[in-house]
Backbone and ligand atoms as CSV (ligand in chain L), in Angstrom:
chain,resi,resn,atom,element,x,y,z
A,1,UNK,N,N,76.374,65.121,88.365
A,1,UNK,CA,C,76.960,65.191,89.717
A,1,UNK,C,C,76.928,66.628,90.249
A,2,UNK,N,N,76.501,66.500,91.347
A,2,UNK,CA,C,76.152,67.832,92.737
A,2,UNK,C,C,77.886,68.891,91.956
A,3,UNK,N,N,78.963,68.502,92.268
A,3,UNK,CA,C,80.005,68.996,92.402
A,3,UNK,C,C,80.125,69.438,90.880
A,4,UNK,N,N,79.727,68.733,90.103
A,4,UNK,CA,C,80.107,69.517,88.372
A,4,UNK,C,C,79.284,70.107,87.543
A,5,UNK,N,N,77.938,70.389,88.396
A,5,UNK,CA,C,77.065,71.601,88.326
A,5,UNK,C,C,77.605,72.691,88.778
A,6,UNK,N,N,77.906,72.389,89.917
A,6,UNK,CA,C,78.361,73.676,90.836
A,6,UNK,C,C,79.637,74.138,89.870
A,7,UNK,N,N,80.519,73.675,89.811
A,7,UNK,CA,C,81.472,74.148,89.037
A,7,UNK,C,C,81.328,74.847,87.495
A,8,UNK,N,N,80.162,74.500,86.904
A,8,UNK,CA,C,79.577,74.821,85.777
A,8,UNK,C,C,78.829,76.406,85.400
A,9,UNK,N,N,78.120,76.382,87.662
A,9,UNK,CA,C,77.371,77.561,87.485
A,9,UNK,C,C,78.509,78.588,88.035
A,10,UNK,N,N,79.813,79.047,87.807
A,10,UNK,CA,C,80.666,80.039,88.531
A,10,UNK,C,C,80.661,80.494,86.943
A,11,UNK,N,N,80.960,82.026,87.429
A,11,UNK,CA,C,81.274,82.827,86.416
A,11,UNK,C,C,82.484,82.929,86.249
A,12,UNK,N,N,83.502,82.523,86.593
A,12,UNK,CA,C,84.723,83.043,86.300
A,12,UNK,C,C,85.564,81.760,87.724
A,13,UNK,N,N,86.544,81.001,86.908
A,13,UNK,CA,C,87.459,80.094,87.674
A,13,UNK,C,C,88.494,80.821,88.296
A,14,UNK,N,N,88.899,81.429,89.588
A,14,UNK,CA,C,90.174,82.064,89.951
A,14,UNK,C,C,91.254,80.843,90.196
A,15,UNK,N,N,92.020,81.429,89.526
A,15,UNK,CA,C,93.773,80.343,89.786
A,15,UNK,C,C,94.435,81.526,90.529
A,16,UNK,N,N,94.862,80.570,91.411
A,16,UNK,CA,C,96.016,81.409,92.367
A,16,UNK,C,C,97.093,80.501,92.362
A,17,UNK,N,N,98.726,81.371,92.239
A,17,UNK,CA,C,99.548,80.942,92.140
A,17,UNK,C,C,100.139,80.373,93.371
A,18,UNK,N,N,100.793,79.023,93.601
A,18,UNK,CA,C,101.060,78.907,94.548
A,18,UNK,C,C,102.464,79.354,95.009
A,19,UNK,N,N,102.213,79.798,96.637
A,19,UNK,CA,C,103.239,80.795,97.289
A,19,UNK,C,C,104.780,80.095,97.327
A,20,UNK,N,N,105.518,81.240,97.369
A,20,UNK,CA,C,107.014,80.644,96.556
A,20,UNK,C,C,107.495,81.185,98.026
A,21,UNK,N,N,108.548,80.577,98.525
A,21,UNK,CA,C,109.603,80.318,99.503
A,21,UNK,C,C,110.762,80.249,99.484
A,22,UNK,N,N,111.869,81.442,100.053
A,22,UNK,CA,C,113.494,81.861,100.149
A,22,UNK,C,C,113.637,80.721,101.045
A,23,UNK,N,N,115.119,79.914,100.149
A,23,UNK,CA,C,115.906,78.910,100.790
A,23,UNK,C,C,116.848,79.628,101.154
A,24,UNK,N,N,117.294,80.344,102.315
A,24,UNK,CA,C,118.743,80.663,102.610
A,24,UNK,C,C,120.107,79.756,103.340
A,25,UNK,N,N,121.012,80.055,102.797
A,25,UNK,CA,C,122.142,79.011,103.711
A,25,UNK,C,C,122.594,80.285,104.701
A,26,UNK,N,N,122.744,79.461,106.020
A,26,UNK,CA,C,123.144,80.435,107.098
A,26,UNK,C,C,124.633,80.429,107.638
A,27,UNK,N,N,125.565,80.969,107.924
A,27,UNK,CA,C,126.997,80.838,107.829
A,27,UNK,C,C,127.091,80.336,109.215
A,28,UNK,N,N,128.362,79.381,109.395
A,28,UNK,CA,C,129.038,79.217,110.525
A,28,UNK,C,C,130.281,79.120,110.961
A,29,UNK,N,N,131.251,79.017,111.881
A,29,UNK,CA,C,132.366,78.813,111.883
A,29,UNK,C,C,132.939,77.598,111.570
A,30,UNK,N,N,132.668,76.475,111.348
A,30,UNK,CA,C,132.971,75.161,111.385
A,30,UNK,C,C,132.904,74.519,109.909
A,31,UNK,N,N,131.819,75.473,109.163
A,31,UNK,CA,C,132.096,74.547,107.623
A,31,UNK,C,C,132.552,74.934,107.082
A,32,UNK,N,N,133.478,73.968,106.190
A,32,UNK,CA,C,134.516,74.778,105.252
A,32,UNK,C,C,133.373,75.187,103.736
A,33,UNK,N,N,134.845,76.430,103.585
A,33,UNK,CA,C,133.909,76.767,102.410
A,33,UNK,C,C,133.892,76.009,100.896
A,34,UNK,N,N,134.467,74.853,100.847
A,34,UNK,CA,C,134.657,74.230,99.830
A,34,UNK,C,C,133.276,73.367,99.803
A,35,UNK,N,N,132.714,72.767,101.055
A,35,UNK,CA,C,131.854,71.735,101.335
A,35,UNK,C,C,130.492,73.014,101.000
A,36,UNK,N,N,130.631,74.321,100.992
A,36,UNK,CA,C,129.315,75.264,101.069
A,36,UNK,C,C,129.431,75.063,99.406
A,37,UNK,N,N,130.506,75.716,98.905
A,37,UNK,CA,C,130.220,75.544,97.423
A,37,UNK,C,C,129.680,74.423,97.070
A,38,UNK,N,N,130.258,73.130,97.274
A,38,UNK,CA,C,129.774,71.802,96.808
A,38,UNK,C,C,128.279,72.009,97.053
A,39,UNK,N,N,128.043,71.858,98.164
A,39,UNK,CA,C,126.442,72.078,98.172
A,39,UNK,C,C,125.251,72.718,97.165
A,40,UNK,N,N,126.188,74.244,97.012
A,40,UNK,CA,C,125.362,75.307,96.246
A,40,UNK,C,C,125.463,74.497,94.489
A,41,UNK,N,N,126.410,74.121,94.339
A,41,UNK,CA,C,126.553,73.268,93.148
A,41,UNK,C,C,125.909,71.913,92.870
A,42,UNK,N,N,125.613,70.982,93.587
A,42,UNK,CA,C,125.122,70.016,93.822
A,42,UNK,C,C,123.594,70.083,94.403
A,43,UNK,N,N,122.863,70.410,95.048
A,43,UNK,CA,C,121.919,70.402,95.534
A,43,UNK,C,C,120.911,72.267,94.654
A,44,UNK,N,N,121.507,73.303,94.620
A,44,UNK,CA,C,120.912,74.120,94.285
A,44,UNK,C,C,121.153,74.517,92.478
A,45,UNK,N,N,122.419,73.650,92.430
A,45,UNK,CA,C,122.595,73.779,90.965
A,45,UNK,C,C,123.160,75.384,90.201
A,46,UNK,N,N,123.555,75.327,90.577
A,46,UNK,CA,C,124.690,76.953,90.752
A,46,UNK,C,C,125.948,76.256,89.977
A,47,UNK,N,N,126.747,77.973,89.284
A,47,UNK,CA,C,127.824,77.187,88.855
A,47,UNK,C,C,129.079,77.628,89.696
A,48,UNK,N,N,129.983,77.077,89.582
A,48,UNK,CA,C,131.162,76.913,90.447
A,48,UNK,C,C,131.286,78.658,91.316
A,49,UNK,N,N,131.091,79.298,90.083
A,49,UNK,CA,C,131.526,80.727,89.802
A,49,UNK,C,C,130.310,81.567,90.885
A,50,UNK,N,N,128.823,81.220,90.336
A,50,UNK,CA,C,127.480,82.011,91.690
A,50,UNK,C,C,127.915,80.990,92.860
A,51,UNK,N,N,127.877,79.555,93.004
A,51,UNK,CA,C,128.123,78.874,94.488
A,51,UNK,C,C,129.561,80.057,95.197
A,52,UNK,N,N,130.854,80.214,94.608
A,52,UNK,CA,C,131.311,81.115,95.271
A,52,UNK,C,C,131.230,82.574,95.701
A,53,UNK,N,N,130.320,82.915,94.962
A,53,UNK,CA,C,129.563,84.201,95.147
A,53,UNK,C,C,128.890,83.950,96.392
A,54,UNK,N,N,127.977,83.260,96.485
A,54,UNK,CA,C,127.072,83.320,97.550
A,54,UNK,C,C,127.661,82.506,98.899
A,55,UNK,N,N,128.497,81.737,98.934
A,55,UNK,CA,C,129.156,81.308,99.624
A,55,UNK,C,C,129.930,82.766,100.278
A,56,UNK,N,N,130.455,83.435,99.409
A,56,UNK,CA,C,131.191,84.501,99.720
A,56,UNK,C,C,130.196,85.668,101.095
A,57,UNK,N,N,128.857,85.911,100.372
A,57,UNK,CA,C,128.195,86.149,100.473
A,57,UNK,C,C,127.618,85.732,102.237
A,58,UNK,N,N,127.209,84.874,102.519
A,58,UNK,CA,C,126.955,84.219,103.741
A,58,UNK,C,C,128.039,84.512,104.495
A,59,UNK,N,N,129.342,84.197,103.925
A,59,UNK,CA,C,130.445,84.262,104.993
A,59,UNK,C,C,130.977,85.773,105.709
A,60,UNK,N,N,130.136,86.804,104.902
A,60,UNK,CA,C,130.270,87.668,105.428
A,60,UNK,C,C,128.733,88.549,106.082
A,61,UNK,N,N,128.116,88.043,105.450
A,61,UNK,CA,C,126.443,88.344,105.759
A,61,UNK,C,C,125.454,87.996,106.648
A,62,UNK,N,N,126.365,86.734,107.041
A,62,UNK,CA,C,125.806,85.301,108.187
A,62,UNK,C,C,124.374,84.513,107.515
A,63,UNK,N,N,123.904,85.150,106.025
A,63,UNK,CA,C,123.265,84.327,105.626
A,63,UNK,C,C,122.855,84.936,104.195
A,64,UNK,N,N,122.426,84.026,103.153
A,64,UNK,CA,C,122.479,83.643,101.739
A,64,UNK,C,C,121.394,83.327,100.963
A,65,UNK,N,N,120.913,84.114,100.350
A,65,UNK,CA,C,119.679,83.692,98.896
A,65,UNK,C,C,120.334,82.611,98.342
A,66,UNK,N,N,119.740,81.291,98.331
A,66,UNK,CA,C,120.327,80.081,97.679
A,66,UNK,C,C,118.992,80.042,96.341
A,67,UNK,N,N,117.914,80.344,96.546
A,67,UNK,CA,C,117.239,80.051,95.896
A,67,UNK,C,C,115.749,80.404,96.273
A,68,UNK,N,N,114.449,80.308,94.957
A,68,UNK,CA,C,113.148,80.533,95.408
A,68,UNK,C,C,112.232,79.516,95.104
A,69,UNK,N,N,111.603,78.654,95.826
A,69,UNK,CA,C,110.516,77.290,95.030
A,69,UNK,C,C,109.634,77.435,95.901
A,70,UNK,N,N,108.680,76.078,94.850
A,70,UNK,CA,C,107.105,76.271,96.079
A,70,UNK,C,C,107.578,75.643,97.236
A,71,UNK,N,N,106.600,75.610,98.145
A,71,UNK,CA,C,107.245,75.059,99.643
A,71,UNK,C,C,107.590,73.342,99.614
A,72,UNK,N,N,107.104,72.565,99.115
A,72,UNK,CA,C,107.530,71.144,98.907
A,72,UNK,C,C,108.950,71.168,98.515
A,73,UNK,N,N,109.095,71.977,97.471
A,73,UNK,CA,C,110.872,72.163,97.027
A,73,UNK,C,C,111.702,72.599,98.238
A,74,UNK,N,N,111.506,73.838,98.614
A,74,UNK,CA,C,111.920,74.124,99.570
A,74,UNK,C,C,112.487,73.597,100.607
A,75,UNK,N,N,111.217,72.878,101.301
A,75,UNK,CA,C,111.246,71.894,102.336
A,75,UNK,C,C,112.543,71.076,101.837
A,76,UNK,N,N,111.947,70.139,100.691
A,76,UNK,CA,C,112.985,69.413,100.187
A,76,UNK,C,C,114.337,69.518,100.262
A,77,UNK,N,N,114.925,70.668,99.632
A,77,UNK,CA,C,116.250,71.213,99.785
A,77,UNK,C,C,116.531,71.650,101.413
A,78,UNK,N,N,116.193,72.029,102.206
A,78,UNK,CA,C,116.522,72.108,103.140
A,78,UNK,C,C,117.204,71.097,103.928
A,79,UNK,N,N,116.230,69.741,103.807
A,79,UNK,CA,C,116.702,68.925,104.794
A,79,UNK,C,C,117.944,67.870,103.603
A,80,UNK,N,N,117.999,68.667,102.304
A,80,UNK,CA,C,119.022,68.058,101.387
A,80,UNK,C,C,120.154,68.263,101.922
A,81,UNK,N,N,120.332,69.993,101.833
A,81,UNK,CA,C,121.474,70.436,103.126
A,81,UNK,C,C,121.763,70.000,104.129
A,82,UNK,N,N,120.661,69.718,105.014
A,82,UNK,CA,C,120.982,69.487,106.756
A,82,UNK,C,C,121.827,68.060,106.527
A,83,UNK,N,N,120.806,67.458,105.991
A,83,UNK,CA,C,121.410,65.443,105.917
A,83,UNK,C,C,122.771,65.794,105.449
A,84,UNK,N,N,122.698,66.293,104.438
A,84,UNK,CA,C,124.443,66.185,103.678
A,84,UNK,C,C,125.770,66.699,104.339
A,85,UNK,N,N,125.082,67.915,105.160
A,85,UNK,CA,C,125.869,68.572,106.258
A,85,UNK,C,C,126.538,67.701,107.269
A,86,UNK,N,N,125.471,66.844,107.906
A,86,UNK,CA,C,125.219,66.015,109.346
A,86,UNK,C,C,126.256,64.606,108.917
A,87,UNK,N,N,125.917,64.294,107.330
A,87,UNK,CA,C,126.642,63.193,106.998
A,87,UNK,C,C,128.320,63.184,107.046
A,88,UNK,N,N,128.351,64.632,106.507
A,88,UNK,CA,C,130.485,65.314,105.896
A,88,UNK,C,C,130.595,65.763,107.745
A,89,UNK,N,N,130.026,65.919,108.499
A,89,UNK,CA,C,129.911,65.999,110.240
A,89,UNK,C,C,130.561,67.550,110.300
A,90,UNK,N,N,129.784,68.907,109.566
A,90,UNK,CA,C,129.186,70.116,109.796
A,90,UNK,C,C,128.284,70.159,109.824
A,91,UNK,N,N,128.226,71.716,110.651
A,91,UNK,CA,C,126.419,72.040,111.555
A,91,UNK,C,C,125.956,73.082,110.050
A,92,UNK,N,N,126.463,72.928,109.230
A,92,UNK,CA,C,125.796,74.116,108.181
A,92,UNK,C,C,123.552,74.220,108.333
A,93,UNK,N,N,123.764,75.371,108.096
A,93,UNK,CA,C,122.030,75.260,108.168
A,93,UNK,C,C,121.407,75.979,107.149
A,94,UNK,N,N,120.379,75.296,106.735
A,94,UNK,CA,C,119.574,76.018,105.189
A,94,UNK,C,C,118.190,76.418,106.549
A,95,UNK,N,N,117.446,77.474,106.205
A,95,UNK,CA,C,116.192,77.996,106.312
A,95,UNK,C,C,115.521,78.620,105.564
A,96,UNK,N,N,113.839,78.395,105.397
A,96,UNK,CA,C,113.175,78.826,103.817
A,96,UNK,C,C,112.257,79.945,104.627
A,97,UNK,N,N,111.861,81.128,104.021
A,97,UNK,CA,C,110.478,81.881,104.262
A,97,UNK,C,C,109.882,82.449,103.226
A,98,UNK,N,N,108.920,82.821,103.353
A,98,UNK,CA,C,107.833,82.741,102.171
A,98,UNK,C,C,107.956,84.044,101.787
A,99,UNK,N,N,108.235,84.470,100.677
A,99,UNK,CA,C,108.692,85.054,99.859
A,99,UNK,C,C,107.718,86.777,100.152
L,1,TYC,N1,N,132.333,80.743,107.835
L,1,TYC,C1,C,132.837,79.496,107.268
L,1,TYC,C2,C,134.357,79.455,107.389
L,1,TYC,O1,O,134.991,80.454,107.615
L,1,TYC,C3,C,132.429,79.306,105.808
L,1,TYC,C4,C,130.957,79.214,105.612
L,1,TYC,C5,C,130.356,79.888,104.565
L,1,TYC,C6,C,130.174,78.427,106.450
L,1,TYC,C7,C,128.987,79.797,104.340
L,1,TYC,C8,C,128.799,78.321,106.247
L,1,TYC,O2,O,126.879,78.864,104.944
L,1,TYC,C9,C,128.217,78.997,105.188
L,1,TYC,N2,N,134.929,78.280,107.195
């Protein structure tokens, strides 16, 4: 096959890592901070002790390193936040950028 010649005649295979993406939580007036911890604990997997750190963190920073993944994760967790937010009826907001 055309395609596993070609692959046969390269001198050298380059792997590139795929690009990793900052999930931040962004602070607001309206969510409590018990429902931010839950989150950081539940969805980012933090323990009681970093979720209040970074919770802490946002609330005075207006926004928060929650975490770093490839962009599918990312994505993922984001709209984990938004839904879970939209469901407990706070505007909390996660946003990711590429690292
Ligand atoms: N500022 C919120 C309050 O005083 C708490 C809060 C923290 C909200 C972090 C969002 O991402 C956030 N209740």
């Amino acid at each position: 096959m055309a395609t596993h010649i070609d692959y046969e005649l390269q001198d050298e295979v380059k792997l590139k890592y795929p690009k990793k993406y900052k999930v931040y939580l962004l602070n607001d007036d309206y969510t409590s901070m018990d429902f931010v911890i839950d989150i950081l604990i539940s969805i980012f997997h933090k323990t009681y002790e970093q979720a209040e750190n970074i919770m802490l963190e946002v609330h005075k920073k207006e926004r928060g390193l929650c975490g770093v993944y490839t962009h599918e994760i990312a994505e993922t967790k984001v709209m984990q936040v938004i839904k879970k937010a939209r469901d407990n009826g706070f505007p909390l907001k996660a946003t990711m950028e590429e690292e």
